[in-house]
C-alpha positions as CSV (number, residue, x, y, z in Angstrom):
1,X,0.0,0.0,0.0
2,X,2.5,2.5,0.7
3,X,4.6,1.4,-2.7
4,X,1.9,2.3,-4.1
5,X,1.4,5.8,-2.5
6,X,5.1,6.9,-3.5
7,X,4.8,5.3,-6.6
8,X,1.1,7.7,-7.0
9,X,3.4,10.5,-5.4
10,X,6.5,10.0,-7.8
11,X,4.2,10.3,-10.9
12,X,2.5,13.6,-9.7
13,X,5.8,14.6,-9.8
14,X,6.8,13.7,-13.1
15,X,3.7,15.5,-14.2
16,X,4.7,18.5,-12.2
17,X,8.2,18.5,-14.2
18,X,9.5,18.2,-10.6
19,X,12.3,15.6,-11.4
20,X,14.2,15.3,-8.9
21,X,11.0,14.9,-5.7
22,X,9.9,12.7,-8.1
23,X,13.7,10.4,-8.3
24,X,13.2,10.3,-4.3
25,X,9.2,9.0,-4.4
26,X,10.8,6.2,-7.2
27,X,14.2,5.2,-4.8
28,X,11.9,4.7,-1.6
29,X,9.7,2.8,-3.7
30,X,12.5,0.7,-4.6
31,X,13.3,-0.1,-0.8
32,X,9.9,-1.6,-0.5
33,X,10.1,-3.7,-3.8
34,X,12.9,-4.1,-5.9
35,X,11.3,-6.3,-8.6
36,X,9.0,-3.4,-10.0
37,X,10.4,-2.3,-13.2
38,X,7.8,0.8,-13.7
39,X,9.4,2.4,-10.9
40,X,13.1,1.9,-13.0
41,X,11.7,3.2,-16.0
42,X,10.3,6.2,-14.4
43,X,13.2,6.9,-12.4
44,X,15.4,6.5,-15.8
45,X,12.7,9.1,-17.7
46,X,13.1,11.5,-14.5
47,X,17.5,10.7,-14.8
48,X,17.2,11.6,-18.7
49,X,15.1,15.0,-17.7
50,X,18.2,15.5,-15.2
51,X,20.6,14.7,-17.3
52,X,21.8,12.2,-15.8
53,X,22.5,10.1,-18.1
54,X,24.6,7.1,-16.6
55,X,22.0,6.5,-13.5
56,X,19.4,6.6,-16.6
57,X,21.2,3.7,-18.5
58,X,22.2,2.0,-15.4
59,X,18.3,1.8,-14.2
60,X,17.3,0.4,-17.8
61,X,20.3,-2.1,-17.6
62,X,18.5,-3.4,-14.1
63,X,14.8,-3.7,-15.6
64,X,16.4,-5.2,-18.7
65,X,18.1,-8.1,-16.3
66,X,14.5,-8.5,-14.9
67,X,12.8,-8.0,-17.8
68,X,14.7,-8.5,-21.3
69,X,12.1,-7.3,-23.8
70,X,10.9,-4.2,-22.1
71,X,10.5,-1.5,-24.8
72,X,10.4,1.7,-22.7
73,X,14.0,0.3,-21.2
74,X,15.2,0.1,-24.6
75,X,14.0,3.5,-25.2
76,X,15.2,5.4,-22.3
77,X,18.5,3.4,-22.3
78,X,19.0,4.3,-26.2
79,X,18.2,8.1,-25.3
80,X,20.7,7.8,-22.3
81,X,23.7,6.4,-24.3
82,X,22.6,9.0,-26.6
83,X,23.0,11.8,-23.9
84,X,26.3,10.1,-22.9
85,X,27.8,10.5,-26.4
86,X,26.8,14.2,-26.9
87,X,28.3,14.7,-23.6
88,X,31.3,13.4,-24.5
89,X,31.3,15.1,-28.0
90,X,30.8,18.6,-26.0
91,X,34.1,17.6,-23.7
92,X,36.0,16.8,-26.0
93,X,35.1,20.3,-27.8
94,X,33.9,18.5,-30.9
């Protein structure tokens, strides 16, 4: 019941663009159930809005262990190593 509560909260969040409250709702979710892959693939969308790229890819890399043909893990990890090679482009001064 209360997964579900942060898991209600984290959303709001997303919908308020307020990323980061929203990271927190999804990582105590994650203490009560470590299985859910929605919460991983929210968090990961919430990372990407961040730019956090490398926590985004490493949270799709988890549901994809649990779950090897989810397609919004794909996505959001193909948008993350995306991120990660403009960021590296943009350091290197390319």
């Amino acid at each position: 019941e209360k997964f579900k509560t942060l898991k209600n909260e984290g959303n709001d969040f997303v919908k308020k663009g307020e990323y980061e409250e929203a990271v927190n709702k999804y990582s105590e979710c994650m203490k009560l159930n470590t299985e859910e892959c929605t919460i991983y693939t929210n968090r990961a969308l919430c990372y990407l809005k961040l730019y956090k790229y490398e926590e985004a890819k490493q949270d799709c890399d988890h549901v994809l262990q649990i779950e090897d043909s989810n397609i919004k893990a794909f996505y959001r990890r193909a948008l993350a190593y995306k991120g990660l090679q403009v960021r590296k482009k943009s350091v290197a001064g390319i």
